[in-house]
PyMOL Python script that loads the backbone (N, CA, C, O; Angstrom):
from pymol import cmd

cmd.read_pdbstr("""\
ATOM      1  N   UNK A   1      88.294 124.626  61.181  1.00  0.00           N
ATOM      2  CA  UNK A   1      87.190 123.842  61.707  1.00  0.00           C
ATOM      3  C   UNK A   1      87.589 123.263  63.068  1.00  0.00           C
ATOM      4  O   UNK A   1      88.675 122.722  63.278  1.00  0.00           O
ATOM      5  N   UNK A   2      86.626 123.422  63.962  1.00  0.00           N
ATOM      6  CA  UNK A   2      86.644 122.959  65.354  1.00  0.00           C
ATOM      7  C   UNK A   2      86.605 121.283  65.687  1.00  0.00           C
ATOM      8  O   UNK A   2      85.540 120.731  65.409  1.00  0.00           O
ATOM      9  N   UNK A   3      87.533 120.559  66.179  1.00  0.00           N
ATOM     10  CA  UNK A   3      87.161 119.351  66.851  1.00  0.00           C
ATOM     11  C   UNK A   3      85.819 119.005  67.505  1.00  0.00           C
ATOM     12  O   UNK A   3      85.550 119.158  68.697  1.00  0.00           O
ATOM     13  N   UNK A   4      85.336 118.711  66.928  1.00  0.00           N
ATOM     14  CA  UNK A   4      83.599 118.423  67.942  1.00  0.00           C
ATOM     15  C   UNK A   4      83.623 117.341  68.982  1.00  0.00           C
ATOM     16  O   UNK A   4      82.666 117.160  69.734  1.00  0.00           O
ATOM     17  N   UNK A   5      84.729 116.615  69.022  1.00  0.00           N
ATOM     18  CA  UNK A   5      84.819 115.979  70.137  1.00  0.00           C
ATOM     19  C   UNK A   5      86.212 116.855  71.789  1.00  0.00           C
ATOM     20  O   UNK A   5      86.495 116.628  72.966  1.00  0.00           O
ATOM     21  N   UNK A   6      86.494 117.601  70.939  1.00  0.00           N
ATOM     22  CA  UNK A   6      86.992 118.252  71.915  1.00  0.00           C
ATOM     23  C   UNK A   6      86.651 118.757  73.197  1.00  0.00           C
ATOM     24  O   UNK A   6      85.437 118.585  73.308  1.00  0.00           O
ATOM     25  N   UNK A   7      87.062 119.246  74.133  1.00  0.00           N
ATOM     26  CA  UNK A   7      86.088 119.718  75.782  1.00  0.00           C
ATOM     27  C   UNK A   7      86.302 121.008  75.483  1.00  0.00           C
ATOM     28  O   UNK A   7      87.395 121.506  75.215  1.00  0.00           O
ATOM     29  N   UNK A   8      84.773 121.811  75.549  1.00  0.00           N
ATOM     30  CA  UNK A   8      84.920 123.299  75.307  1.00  0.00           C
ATOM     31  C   UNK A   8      85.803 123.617  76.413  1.00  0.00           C
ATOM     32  O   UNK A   8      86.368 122.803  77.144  1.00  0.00           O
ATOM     33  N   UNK A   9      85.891 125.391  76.483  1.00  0.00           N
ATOM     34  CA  UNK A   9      86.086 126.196  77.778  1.00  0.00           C
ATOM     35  C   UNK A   9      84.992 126.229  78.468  1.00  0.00           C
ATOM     36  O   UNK A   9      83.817 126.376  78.133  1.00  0.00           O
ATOM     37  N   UNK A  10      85.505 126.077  79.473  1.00  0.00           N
ATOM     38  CA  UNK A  10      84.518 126.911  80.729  1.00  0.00           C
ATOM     39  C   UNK A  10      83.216 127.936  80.589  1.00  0.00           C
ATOM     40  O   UNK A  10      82.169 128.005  81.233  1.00  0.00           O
ATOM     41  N   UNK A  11      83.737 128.703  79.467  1.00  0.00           N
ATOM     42  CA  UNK A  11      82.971 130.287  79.637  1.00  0.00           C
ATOM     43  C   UNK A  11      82.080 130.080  78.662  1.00  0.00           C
ATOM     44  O   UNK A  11      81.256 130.994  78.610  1.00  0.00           O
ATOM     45  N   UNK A  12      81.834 128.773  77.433  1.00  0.00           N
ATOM     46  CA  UNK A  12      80.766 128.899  76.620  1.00  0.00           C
ATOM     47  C   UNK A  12      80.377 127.857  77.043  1.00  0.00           C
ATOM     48  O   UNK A  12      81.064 126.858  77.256  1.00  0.00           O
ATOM     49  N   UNK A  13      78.660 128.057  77.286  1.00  0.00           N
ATOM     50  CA  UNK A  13      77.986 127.186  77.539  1.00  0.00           C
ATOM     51  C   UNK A  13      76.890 126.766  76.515  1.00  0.00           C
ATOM     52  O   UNK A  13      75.910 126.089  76.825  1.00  0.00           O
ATOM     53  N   UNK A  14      77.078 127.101  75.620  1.00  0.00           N
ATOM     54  CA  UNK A  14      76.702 126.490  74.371  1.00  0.00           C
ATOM     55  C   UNK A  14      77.403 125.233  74.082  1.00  0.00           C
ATOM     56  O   UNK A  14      76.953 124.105  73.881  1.00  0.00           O
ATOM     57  N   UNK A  15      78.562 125.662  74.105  1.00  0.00           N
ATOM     58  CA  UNK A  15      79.521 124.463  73.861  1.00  0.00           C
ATOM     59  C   UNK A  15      79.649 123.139  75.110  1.00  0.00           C
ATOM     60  O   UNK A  15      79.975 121.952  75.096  1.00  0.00           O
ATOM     61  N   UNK A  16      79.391 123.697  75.685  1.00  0.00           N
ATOM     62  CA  UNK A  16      78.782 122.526  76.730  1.00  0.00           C
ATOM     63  C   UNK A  16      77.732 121.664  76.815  1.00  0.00           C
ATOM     64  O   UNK A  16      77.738 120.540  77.317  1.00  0.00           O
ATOM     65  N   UNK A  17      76.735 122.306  76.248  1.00  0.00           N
ATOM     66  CA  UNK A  17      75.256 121.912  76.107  1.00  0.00           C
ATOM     67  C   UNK A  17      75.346 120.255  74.865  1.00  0.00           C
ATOM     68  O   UNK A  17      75.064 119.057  74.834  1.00  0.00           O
ATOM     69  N   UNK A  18      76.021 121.505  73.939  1.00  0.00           N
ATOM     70  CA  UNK A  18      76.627 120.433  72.529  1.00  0.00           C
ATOM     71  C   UNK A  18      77.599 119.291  73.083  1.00  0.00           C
ATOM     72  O   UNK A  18      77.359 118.105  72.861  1.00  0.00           O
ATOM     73  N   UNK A  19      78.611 119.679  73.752  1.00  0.00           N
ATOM     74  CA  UNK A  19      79.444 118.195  74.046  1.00  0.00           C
ATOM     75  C   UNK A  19      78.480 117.418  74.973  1.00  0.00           C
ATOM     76  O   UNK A  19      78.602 116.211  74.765  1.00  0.00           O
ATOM     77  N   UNK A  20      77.466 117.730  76.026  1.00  0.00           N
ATOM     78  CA  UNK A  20      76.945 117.123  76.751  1.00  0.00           C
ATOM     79  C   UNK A  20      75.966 116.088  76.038  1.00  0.00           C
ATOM     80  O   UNK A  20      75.662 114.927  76.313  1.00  0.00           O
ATOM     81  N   UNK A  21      75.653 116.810  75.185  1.00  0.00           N
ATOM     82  CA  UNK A  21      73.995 116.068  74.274  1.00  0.00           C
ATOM     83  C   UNK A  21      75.037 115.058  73.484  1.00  0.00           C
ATOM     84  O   UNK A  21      74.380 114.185  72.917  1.00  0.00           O
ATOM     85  N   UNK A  22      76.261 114.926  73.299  1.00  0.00           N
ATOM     86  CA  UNK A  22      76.829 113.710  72.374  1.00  0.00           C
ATOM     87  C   UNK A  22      77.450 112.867  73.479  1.00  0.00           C
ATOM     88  O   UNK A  22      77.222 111.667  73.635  1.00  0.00           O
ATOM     89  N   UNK A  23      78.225 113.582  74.202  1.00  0.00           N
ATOM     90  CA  UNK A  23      78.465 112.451  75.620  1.00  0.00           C
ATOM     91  C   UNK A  23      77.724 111.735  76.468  1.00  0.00           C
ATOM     92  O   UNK A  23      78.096 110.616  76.822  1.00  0.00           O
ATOM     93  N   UNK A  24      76.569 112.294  76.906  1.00  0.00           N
ATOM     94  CA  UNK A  24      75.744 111.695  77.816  1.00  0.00           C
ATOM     95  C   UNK A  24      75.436 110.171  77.132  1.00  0.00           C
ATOM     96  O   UNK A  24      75.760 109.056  77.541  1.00  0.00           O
ATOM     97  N   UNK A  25      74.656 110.591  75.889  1.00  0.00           N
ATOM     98  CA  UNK A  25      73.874 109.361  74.903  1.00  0.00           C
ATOM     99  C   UNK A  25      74.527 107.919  75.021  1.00  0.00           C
ATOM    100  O   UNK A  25      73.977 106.833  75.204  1.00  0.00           O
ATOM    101  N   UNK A  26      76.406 108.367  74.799  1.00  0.00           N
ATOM    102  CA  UNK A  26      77.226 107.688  74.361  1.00  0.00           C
ATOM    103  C   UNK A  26      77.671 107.179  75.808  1.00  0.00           C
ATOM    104  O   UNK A  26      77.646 105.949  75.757  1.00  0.00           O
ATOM    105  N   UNK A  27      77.944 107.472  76.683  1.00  0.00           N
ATOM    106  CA  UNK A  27      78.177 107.567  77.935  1.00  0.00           C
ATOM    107  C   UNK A  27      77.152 105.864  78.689  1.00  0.00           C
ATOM    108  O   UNK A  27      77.506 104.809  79.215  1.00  0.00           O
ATOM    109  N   UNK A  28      75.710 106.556  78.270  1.00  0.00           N
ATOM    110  CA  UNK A  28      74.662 105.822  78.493  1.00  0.00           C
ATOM    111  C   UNK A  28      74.347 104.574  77.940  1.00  0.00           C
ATOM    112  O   UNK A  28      73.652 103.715  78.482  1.00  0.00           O
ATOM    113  N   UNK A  29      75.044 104.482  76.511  1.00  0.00           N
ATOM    114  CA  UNK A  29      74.846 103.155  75.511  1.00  0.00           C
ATOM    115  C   UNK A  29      75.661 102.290  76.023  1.00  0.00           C
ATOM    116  O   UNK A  29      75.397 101.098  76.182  1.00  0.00           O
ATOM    117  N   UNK A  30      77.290 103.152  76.474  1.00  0.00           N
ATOM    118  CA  UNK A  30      78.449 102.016  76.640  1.00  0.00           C
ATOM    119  C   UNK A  30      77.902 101.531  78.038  1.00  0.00           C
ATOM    120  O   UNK A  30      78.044 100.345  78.335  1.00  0.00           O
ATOM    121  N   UNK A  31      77.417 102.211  78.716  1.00  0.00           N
ATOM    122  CA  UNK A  31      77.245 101.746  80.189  1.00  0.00           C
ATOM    123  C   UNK A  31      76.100 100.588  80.133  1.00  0.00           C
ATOM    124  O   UNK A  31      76.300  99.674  80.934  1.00  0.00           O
ATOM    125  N   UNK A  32      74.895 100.466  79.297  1.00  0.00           N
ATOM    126  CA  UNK A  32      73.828  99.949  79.526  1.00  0.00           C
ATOM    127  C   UNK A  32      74.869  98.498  78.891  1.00  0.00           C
ATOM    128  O   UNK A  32      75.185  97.550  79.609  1.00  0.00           O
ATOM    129  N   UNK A  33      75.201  98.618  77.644  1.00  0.00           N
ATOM    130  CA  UNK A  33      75.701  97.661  76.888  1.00  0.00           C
ATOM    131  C   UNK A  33      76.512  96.752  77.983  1.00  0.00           C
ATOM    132  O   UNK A  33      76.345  95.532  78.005  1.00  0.00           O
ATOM    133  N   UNK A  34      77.566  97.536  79.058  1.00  0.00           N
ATOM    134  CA  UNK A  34      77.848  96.526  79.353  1.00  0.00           C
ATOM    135  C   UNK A  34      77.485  95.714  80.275  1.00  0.00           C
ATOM    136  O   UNK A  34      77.937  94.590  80.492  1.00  0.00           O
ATOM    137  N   UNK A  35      76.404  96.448  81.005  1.00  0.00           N
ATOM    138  CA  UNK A  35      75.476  95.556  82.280  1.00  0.00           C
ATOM    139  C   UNK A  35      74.679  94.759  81.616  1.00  0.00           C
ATOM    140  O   UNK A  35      74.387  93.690  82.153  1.00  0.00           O
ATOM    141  N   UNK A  36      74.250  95.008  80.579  1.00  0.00           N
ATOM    142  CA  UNK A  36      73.743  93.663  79.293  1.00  0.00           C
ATOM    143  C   UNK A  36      74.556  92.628  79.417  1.00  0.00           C
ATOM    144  O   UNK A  36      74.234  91.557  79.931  1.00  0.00           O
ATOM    145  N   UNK A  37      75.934  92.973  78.832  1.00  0.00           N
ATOM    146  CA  UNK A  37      76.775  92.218  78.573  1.00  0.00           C
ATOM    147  C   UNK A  37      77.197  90.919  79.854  1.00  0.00           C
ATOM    148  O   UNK A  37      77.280  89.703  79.680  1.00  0.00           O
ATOM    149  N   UNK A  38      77.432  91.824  81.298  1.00  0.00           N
ATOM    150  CA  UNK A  38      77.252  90.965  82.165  1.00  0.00           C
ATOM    151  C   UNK A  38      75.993  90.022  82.579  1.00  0.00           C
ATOM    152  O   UNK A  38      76.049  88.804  82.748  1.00  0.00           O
ATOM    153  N   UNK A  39      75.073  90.690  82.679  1.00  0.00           N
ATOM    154  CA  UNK A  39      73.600  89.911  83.297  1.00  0.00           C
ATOM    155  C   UNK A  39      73.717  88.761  81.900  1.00  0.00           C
ATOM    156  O   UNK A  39      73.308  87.606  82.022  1.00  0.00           O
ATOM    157  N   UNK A  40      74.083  89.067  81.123  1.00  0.00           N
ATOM    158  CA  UNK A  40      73.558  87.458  80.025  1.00  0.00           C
ATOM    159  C   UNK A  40      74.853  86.682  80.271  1.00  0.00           C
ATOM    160  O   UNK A  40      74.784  85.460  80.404  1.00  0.00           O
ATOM    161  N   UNK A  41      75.802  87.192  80.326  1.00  0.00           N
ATOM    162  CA  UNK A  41      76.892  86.098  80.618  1.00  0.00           C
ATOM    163  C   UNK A  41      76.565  85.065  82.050  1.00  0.00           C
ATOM    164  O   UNK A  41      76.660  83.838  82.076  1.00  0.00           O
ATOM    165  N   UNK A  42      76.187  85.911  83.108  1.00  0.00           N
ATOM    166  CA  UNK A  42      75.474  85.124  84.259  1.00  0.00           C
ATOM    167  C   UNK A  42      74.653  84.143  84.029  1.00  0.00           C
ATOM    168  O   UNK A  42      74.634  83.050  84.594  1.00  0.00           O
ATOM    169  N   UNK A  43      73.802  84.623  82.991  1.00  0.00           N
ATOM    170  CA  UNK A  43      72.466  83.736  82.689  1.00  0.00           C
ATOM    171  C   UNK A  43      73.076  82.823  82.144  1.00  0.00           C
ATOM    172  O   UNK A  43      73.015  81.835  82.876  1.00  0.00           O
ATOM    173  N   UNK A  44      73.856  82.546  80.889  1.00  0.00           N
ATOM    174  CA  UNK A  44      74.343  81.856  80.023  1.00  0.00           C
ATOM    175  C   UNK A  44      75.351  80.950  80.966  1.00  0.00           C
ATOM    176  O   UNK A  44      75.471  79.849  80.430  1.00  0.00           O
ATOM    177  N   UNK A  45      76.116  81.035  82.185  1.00  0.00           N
ATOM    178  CA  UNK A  45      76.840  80.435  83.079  1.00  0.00           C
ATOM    179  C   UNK A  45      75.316  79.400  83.655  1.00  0.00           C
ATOM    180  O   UNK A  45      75.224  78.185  83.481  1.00  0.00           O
ATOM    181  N   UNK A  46      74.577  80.018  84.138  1.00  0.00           N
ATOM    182  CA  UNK A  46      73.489  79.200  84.883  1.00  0.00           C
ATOM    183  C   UNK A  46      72.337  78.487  84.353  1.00  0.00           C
ATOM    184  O   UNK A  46      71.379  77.934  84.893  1.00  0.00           O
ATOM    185  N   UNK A  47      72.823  78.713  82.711  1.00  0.00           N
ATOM    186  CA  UNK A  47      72.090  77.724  81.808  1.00  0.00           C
ATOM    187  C   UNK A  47      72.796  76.429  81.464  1.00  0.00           C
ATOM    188  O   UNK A  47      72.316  75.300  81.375  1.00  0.00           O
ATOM    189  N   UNK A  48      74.405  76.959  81.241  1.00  0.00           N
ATOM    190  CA  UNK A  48      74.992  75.284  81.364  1.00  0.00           C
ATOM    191  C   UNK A  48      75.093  74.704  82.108  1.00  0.00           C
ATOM    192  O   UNK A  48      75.492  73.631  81.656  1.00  0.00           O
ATOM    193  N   UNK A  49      74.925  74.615  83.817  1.00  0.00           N
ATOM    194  CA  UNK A  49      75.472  74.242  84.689  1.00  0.00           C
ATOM    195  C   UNK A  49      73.770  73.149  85.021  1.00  0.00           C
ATOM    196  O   UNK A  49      73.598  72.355  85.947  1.00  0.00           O
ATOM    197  N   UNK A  50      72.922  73.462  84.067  1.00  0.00           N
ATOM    198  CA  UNK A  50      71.482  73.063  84.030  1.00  0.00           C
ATOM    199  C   UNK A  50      71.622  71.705  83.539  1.00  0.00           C
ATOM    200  O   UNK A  50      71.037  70.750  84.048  1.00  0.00           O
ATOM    201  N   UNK A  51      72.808  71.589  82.029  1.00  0.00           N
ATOM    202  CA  UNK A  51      72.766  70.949  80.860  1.00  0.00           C
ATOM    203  C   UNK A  51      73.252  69.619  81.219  1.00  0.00           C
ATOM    204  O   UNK A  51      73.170  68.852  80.260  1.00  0.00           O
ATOM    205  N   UNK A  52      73.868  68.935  82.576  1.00  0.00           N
ATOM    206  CA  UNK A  52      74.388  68.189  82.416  1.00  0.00           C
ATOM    207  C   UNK A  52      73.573  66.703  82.501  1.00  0.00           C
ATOM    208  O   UNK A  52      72.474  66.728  83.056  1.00  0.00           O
ATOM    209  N   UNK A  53      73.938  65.749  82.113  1.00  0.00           N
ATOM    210  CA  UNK A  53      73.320  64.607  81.576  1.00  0.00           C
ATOM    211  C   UNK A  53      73.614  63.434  82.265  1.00  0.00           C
ATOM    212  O   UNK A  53      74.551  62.747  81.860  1.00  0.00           O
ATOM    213  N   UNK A  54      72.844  63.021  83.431  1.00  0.00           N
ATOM    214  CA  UNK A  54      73.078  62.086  84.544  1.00  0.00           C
ATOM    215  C   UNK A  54      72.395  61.135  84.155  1.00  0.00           C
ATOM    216  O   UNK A  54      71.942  60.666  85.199  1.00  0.00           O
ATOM    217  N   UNK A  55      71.838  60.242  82.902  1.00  0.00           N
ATOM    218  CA  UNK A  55      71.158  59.359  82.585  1.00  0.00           C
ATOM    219  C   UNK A  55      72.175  58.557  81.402  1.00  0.00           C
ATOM    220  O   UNK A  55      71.733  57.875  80.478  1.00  0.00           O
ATOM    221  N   UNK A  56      73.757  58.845  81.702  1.00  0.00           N
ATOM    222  CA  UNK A  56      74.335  58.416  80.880  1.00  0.00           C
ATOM    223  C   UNK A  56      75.244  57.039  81.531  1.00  0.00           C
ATOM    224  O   UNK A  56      75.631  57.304  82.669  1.00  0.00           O
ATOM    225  N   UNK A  57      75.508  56.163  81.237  1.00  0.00           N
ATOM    226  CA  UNK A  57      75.894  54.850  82.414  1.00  0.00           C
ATOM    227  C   UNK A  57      77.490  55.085  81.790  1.00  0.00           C
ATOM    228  O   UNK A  57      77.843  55.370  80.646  1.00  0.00           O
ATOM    229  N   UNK A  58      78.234  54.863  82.940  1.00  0.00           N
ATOM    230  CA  UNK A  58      79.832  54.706  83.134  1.00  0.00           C
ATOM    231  C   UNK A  58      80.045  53.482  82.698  1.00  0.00           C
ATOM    232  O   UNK A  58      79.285  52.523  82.827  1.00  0.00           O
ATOM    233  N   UNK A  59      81.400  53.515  82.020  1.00  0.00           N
ATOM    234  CA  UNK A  59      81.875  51.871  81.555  1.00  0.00           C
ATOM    235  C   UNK A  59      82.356  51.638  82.802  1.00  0.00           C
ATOM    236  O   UNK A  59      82.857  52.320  83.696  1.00  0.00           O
ATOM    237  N   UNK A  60      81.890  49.739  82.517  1.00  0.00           N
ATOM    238  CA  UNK A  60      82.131  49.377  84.181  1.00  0.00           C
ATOM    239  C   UNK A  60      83.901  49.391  84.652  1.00  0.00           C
ATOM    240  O   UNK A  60      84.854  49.461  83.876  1.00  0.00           O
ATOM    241  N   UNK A  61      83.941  49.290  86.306  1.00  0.00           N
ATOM    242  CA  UNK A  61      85.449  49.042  85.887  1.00  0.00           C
ATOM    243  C   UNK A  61      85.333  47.702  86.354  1.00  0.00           C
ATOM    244  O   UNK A  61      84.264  47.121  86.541  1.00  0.00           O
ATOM    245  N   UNK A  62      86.982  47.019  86.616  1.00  0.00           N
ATOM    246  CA  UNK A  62      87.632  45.946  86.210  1.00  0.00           C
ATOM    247  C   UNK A  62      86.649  45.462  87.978  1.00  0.00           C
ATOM    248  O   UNK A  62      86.587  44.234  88.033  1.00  0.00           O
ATOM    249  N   UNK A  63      86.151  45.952  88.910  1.00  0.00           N
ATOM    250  CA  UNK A  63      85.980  44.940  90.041  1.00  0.00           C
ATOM    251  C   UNK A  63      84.337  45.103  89.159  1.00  0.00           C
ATOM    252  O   UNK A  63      83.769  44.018  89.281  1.00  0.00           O
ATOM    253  N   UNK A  64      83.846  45.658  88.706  1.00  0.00           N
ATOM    254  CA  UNK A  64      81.917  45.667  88.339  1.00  0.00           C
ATOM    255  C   UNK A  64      82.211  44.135  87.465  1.00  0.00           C
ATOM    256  O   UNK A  64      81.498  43.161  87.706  1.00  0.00           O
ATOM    257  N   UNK A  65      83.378  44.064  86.403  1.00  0.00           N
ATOM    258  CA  UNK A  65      83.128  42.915  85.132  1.00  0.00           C
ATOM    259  C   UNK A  65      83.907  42.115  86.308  1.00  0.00           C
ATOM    260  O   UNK A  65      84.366  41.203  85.619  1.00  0.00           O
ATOM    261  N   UNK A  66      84.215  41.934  87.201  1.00  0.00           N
ATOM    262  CA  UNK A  66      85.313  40.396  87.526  1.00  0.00           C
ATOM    263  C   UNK A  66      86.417  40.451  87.103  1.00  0.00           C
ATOM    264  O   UNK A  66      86.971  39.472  86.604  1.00  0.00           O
ATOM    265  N   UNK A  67      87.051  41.796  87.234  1.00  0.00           N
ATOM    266  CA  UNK A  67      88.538  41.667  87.171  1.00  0.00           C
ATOM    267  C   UNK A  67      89.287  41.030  85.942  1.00  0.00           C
ATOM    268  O   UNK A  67      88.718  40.650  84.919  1.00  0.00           O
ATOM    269  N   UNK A  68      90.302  40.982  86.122  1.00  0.00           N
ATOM    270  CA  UNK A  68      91.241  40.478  84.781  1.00  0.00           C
ATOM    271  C   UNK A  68      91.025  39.351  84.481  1.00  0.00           C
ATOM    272  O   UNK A  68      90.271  38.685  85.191  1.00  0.00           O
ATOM    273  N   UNK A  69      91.562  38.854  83.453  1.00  0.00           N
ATOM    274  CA  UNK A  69      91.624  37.431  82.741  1.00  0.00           C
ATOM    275  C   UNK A  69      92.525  36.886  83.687  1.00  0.00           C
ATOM    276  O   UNK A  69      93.338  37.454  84.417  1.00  0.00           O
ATOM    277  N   UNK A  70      92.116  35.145  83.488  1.00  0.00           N
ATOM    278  CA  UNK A  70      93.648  34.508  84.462  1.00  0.00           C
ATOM    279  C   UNK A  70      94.622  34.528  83.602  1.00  0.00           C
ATOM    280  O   UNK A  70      94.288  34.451  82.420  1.00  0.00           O
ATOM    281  N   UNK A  71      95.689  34.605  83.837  1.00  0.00           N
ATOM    282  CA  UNK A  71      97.094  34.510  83.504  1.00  0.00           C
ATOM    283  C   UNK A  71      96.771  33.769  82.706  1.00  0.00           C
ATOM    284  O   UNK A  71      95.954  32.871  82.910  1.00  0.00           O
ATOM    285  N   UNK A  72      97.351  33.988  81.613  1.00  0.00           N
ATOM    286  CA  UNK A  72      97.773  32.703  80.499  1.00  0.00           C
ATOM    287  C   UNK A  72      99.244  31.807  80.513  1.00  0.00           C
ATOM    288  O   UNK A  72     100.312  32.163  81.011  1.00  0.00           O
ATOM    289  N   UNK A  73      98.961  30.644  79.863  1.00  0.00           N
ATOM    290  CA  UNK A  73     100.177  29.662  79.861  1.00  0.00           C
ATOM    291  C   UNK A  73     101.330  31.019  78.780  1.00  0.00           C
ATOM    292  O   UNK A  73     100.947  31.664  77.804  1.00  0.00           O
ATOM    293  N   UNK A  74     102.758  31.050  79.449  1.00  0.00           N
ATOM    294  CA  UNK A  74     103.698  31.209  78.583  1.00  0.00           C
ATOM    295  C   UNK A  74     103.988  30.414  77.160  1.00  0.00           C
ATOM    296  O   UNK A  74     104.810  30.878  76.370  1.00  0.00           O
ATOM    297  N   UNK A  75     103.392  29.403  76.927  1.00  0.00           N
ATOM    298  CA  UNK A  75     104.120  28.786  76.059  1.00  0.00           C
ATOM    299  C   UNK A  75     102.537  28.582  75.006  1.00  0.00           C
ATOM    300  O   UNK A  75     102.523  28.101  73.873  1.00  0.00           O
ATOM    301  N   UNK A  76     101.433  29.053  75.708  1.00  0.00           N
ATOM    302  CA  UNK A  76     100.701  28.892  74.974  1.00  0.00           C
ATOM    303  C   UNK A  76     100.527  30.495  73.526  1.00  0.00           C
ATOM    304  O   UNK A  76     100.932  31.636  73.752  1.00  0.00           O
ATOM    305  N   UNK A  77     100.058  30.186  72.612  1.00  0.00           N
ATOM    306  CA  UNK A  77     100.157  31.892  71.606  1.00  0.00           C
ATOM    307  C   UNK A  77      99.235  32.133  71.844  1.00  0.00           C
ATOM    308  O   UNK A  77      98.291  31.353  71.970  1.00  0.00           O
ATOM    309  N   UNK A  78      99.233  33.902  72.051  1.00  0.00           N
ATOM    310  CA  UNK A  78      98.284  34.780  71.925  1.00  0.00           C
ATOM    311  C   UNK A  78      96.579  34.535  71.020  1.00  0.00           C
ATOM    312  O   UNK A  78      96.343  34.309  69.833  1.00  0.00           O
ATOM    313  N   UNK A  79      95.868  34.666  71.937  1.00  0.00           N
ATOM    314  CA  UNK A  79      94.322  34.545  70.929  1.00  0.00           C
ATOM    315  C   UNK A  79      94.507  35.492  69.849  1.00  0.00           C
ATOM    316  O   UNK A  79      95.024  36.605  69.944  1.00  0.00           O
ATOM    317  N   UNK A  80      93.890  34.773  68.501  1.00  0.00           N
ATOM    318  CA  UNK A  80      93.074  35.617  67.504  1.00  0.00           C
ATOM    319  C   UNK A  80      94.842  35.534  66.240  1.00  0.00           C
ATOM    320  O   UNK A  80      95.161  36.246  65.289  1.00  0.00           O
ATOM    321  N   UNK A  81      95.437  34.528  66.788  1.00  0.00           N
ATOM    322  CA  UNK A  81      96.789  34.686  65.591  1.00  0.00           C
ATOM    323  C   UNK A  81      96.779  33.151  65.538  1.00  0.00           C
ATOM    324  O   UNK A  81      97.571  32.554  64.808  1.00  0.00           O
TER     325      UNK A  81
END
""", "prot")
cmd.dss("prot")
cmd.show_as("cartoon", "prot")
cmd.util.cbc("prot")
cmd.orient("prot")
């Protein structure tokens, strides 16, 4: 039994006809598949870059609240003990 994926000879063109009609198809699926594959990855890049959420407020920093606490006394103890 013959390899059917094998490359005929030259001189039968039957056998050409046959590898052509299974290569082309296959040829054509992998190729479409992967320009699919790219064009949605593009899309899918230029759909998150949509997503981001500018109605969200930053914790303030230390100059927005007035900066640090004053120094505490050394000899006084820590709040909350």
């Amino acid at each position: 039994m013959e390899n059917p994926f094998a490359l005929p000879k030259p001189g039968a063109s039957a056998d050409w006809l046959i590898f052509l009609s299974i290569f082309v198809p296959v040829a054509l699926a992998v190729g479409g598949f992967i320009i699919w594959f790219m064009i949605s990855r593009k899309s899918r890049k230029h759909r998150r870059k949509h997503r981001k959420r500018h109605h969200r407020q930053l914790n303030p920093t230390l100059a927005q609240t007035g900066g640090l606490p004053p120094m505490r006394d050394p000899d006084e103890p820590p709040h909350g003990t």
